[in-house]
Each structure stands twice: as structure tokens, then as C-alpha cells.
Steps between C-alpha positions, in 0.01 A plus 500: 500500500652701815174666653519867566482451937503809714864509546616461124271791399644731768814406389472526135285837559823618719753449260267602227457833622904517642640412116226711278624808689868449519468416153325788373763672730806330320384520102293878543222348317218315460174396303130590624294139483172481590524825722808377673896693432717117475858494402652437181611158659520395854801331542491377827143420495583252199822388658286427842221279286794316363594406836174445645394246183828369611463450914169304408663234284793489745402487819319162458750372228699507807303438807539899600188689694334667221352785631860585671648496133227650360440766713874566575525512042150766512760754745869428435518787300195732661771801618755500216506776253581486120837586445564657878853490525544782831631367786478078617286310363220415789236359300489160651509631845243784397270221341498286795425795738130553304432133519264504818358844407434321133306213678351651736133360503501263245498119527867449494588302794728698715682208605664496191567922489892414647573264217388714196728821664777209493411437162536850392776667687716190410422529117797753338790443319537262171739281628533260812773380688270221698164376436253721704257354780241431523351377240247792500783750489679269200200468286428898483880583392454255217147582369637888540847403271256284310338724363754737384595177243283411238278595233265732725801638641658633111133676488552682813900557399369677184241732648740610736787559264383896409655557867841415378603789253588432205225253395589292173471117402861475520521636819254285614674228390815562665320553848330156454848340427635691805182353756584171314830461692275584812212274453712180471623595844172542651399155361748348667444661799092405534402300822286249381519221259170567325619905446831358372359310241254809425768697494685298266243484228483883504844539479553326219173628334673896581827392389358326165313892456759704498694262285218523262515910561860535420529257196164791363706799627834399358637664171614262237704738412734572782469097568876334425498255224484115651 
């Protein structure tokens, strides 16, 4: 079990605090527990803990500094905004920018502060041209991409759907066809052998879903005769 240092609790705490507000922000509502307003679902809070359980099998299925990968999967996403479609996008850069102020007086060697801003302002896009370097920097683009396949990663899809009007099964299922298309390029694209064959074995375990989904959602009736 990952122990709860210093610098993993400010972090957590950090983006915690960033993605309960912007959520509560983006859906207009939440639910009072225990005294506290939380969000109907934090998206990027669960996206970020997908990543995070990610960076720590990762980084030493590959040799990669661990609390680089770690640390850089706790921020990647600690400035972006649900569904904030003004202007550039920044977020990496943004991110990276809070790093130090993030850190700041915790036991997270500073030494290592330069590599986890690599990690981060290097991690956009869902395609590559080139494996990225280092290996730091490689491992956090796949355990972010990672976790955007999989079985965790239909959970989040679904909670999030209500944002994209009109909400139905069947137009669920022809989103998830569409990201299909998308997800079998980002496989390809991953940087390291061990998030290949990860990503593999959720591709196929997606794909074999929303075949499942449409064989349910399909009329007999409208269905040509073999």
C-alpha cells in the first residue's frame, strides 16, 4: 500500500479542492454529505485516481522514477476546467506553473520538481508522432490515455454523459462506437511495452462491451433477414 507522505496529501488535497469546485461549477449541483456541498460526480478527480493507480504500477514495471510519475499523474490535470472550450487550451502549461507552489514544503525532493513539469506540460494530445522522452515524460502520457480505456473508464464515460444533450442508451451507444475508432489509435500510439499490452486488454474488453450493448439495443425488427 502507497503511504499517504507529505507531498501526496498536498497534492491529492490540491486537486481535491481544484475539481469539487469546478465541478459543482460545471453540473450547478451537488449533495450535502456529512456537512460538506460535493458534486454529483467529480470527473476529473476520478479520471486523476485512474491515473495515479496507474503511474504506481508503471513507473517500476518500467524502471521510471516513481514519485516523478506519480506526482506529475496527482497534477496533469490540476488547471483544466470541465468542458472549457474559450480560447487555447493552456492546461498543461497552467498545471506545470502550480507545481512548485503545490510542493512547496513538503518532502518532495526538489531535484526532481523539473522532471514532473516535463511530465506534465508534455502530456496532451491522443496521438503521437514519436515516442516521448524521457521515460518519466512517456510513462505519464500513457497512464493519462490509460485510463480513459477500460472498465473504470465506461463508469466515468457514463456519469459524464448528462453533459452531452440528448442523453439516451442509444446515444450512448453511438458515442462509444465513435471513441472506439479513437481508442484503437491511442493504443497504438502508447510508449511503453507494458501500457501496450494494458492497453490491449482494455481495448478489446471496451470493444467486446459495446458489441454486447448494440446486439441489446438492436430491434429485431428493423434487423434484415440473414
Amino acid at each position: 500500500m502507497t503511504q499517504p507522505t507529505p507531498w501526496r496529501m498536498a497534492c491529492e488535497l490540491t486537486l481535491r479542492r481544484f475539481s469539487d469546485a469546478d465541478s459543482i461549477r460545471f453540473w450547478g449541483i451537488g449533495h450535502e454529505v456529512e456537512g460538506a456541498y460535493q458534486p454529483i460526480f467529480n470527473y476529473r478527480f476520478e479520471h486523476t485516481y485512474a491515473a495515479v493507480l496507474l503511474a504506481r504500477w508503471l513507473a517500476p514495471a518500467t524502471g521510471a522514477d516513481l514519485d516523478v510519475v506519480e506526482c506529475a499523474a496527482w497534477l496533469h490535470d490540476v488547471a483544466k476546467r470541465l468542458k472549457d472550450l474559450q480560447g487555447k487550451d493552456t492546461h498543461a502549461q497552467d498545471a506545470s506553473a502550480k507545481v512548485e507552489d503545490i510542493l512547496a514544503g513538503t518532502d518532495f525532493p526538489s531535484s526532481k520538481i523539473a522532471a514532473v513539469r516535463h511530465a506534465i506540460e508534455h502530456h496532451v494530445g491522443l496521438k503521437l508522432t514519436k515516442r516521448l522522452e524521457p521515460l518519466e515524460t512517456a510513462c505519464l502520457w500513457d497512464c493519462d490515455k490509460l485510463s480513459k480505456i477500460g472498465a473504470a473508464s465506461l463508469i466515468h464515460f457514463g456519469c459524464i454523459s448528462g453533459a452531452f444533450q440528448p442523453i439516451s442508451t442509444g446515444e450512448i451507444l453511438k458515442r462509444g462506437e465513435a471513441w472506439l475508432d479513437l481508442a484503437r489509435t491511442i493504443t497504438a500510439c502508447f510508449n511503453t511495452e507494458p501500457a501496450r499490452e494494458e492497453g490491449r486488454r482494455r481495448l478489446a474488453f471496451i470493444e467486446a462491451h459495446y458489441a454486447q450493448l448494440r446486439r441489446e439495443w438492436s430491434d429485431p425488427m428493423e434487423m434484415t433477414p440473414p
